[in-house]
Phi, psi and omega in degrees: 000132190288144173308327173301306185301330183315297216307304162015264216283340184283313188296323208252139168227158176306167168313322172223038128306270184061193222298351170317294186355297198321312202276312183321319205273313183319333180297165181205155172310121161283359175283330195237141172252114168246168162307128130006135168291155195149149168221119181333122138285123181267121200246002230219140163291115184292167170263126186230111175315320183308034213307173198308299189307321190307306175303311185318302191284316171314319182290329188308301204277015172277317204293314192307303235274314166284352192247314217247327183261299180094164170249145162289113151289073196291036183207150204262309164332284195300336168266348145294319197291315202271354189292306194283338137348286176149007186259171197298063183261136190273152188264031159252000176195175168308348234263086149307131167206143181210150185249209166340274188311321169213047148307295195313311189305308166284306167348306209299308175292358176262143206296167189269308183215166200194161170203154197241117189245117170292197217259317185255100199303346180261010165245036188277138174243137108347109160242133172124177191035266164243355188271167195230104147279159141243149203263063200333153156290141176220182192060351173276173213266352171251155170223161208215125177211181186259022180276314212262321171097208192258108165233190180297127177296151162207152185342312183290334181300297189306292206313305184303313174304319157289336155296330166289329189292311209267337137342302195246112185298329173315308180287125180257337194215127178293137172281211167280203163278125193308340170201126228268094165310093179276329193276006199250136183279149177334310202282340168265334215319321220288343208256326170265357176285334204283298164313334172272323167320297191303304168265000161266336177228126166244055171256172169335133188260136164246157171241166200239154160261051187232079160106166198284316197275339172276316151337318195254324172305316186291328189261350159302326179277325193265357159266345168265334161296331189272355200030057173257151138282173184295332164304302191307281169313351175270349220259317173209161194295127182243339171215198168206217183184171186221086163258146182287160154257161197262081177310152000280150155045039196233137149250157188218148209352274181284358165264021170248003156263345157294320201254359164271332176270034133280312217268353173296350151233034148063041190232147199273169193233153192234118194243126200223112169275145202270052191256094163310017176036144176063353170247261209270002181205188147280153192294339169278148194271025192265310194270015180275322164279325172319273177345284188294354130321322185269332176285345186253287188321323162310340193257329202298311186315303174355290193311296184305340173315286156017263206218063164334126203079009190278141163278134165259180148205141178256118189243129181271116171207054157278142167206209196214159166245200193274104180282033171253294186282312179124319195314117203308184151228122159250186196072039228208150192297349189258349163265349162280334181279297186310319156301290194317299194301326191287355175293297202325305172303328172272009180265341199280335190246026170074009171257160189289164186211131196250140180245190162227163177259104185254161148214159166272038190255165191250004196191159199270069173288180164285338178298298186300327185300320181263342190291310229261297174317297190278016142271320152313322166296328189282325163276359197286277160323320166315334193015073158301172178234339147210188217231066194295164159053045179300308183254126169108315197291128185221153162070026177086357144139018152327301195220143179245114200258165182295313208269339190285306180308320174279315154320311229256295177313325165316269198328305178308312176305316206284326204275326143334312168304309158324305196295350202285159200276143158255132179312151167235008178330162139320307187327295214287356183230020130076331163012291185286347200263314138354266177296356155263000173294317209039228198277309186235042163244192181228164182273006206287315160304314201285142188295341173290326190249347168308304205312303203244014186274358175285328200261337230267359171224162177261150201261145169255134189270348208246315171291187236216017190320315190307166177277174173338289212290324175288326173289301185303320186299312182287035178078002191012052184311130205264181189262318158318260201337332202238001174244348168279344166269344174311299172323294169312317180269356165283311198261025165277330175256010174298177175203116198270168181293158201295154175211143198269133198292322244258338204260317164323289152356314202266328193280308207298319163328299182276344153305302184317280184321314181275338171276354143275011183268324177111354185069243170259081164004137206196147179272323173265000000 
């Protein structure tokens, strides 16, 4: 879908949004000088390791792997619909098989782009094509800043983390919980995270696939936040979801009862297989991907059974582990090759493709800074189309820092910055500006540079430009130390976005009314 249709799609507001929506999107941190809200286009031809035959032979040996091995379907709905479909279901086990012809056949309806409209219509993201979302970190069960050290998540931790995401124009799309609120019990969490989502943020919303009532809660809070009807929401995308397949070769109960009533109203599902090259796969990453192909295509054909046309994403999160320890790595020259190829793949079946920005670091180090780079470098060349654990993510997706997230956004501003087209006007290439400088001037003066120099390069809100001596002078802050004041002054100044009270209300009702229903079935 073409950038006009965002602007489109932008112009229209919920019912009882209006022009609040409008003013939400405008706010921006004062704390900080940033990019603009948007979401990037990457223009730049990825890089593919791959020559055809190479892709050719990966899909053949997905197609061997679904036809001849099959995938396991741990759930009995999802094995009649494929059955009665025409695929292979054996009637002693989970065990699924299809073959080519009519994998390609369902494949075929899920759309190439899409766009997912919040509750605040000028946060609408683009999925497809050349655009690049990025992603808060999500799910981990620790948070972790240098005031405090590494503790257990709890509400306030989400809450702050969610505030930093909606801050920061970089971050495009909310995740799972940016840090998993353990003080909140199982059976309500989903309902007050959903709810501090809604009022802390008006950006894109994820729901979790862990079980039919957090599901049917998440999509319900997030059509009374948007002030739709329930037509008005089946009608186009408001949120998504994100499910693992449980590697090697298993989907399992609950997220494939989840990501089928998403996608039976028409909210894209991000289908990401968990193949770890040397664990959870094999160790070349040529057959870890052939795997993690036929598993995110297997559950994708699901879908499309479903509800045809439903948006996808195919997602990739092969790397390899520490063959010493068992331990993933990510950032690693074999998850950077590995991104790139799975670019290739989902370009090959014509789907949007989701990457992560990941590391195995344990503290926002030189460590976590090149890993994160090159995962970054990795999605980039790869052309993902979003950016999972974009901000934050430390120790393989353990813990979520404070200070890493703000390290993490700089980078994101820069890799944004990157993208951008460069002019070749007369203007942009300057010829007279050239000959009147001559030999022995300088450009420093000149009416050309006077004109653009506040704009003509990117300003970093997080480095560090001065020389030694100014830096020594100024205390010689280190860059955690200068991204832990960051924080600290966005979330002395947040202001969360405007939300219309009749629609708070409305949310605050039905969080009360399910937590006196008891919520969510819970094993404890």
């Amino acid at each position: 879908m073409a950038q006009a249709d965002v602007t489109d799609q932008s112009a229209r507001r919920g019912r009882r949004g209006g022009g609040r929506a409008q003013r939400g999107a405008e706010r921006a941190s004062a704390s900080i000088e940033q990019l603009p809200w948007g979401v990037p286009l990457n223009h730049d031809n990825p890089v593919e390791p791959l020559p055809p035959e190479g892709v050719q032979a990966i899909h053949d040996a997905a197609m061997r792997i679904l036809k001849e091995i099959g995938i396991w379907f741990l759930h009995e709905d999802a094995k009649k619909i494929l059955k009665d479909a025409g695929a292979n279901v054996d009637p002693n086990s989970d065990r699924v098989r299809m073959d080519e012809d009519f994998v390609m056949a369902h494949v075929a309806k899920a759309p190439e782009e899409f766009v997912i409209t919040p509750r605040n219509p000028a946060h609408a993201v683009p999925i497809g094509g050349k655009h690049m979302a990025f992603v808060n970190v999500s799910s981990p069960p620790n948070s972790s800043n240098l005031d405090r050290g590494r503790r257990a998540g709890c509400r306030e931790d989400f809450q702050d983390l969610m505030k930093l995401s909606q801050s920061f124009n970089c971050i495009h799309l909310m995740g799972g919980y940016p840090v998993e609120p353990v003080d909140i019990h199982a059976s309500v969490r989903h309902l007050d995270c959903i709810y501090d989502k809604t009022i802390l943020t008006d950006k894109v919303l994820h729901a979790y696939c862990l079980g039919k009532e957090r599901v049917e809660d998440a999509m319900e809070m997030v059509r009374i936040g948007c002030g739709i009807s329930h037509e008005e929401f089946d009608a186009a995308p408001r949120m998504y979801t994100n499910i693992n397949s449980s590697s090697p070769l298993k989907h399992d109960t609950p997220m494939l009862d989840g990501a089928m009533r998403m996608a039976r109203r028409g909210q894209p599902v991000f289908v990401t297989p968990f193949t770890l090259s040397g664990a959870m796969a094999p160790v070349t990453l040529a057959g870890a991907l052939a795997q993690q192909t036929a598993e995110g295509l297997a559950a994708i054909v699901l879908l499309q059974i479903v509800n045809p046309g439903t948006p996808v994403i195919m997602g990739s999160f092969t790397s390899n582990v520490d063959m010493k320890s068992g331990a993933p790595a990510f950032g690693t020259p074999e998850y950077m090759r590995a991104t790139q190829i799975s670019g290739q793949m989902a370009r090959f079946y014509g789907i949007p493709m989701r990457a992560s920005n990941a590391c195995a670091a344990n503290c926002p180090d030189a460590q976590a800074a090149w890993e994160s780079s090159q995962s970054l470098w990795a999605v980039t060349t790869g052309r993902a189309n979003v950016v999972y654990h974009a901000a934050g993510w430390l120790e393989g997706g353990l813990c979520a820092s404070y200070e890493k997230f703000v390290m993490d956004c700089e980078t994101l501003q820069q890799v944004m910055s990157y993208m951008k087209p460069i002019g070749t006007t007369p203007d942009d290439l300057a010829v007279e500006t050239i000959a009147e400088v001559g030999p022995d001037g300088h450009f420093f003066g000149c009416q050309h540079t006077q004109d653009r120099y506040q704009t003509a390069f990117y300003a970093p809100f997080l480095s560090d430009w001065r020389n030694f001596e100014a830096w020594e002078e100024a205390g010689a802050i280190r860059t955690p130390e200068r991204a832990n004041k960051i924080w600290k002054e966005i979330l002395a100044n947040f202001e969360a976005p405007p939300i219309d009270v009749a629609i708070k209300e409305e949310l605050e009702a039905f969080v009360a009314r399910r937590k006196e229903e008891g919520g969510a079935p819970t094993d404890f």
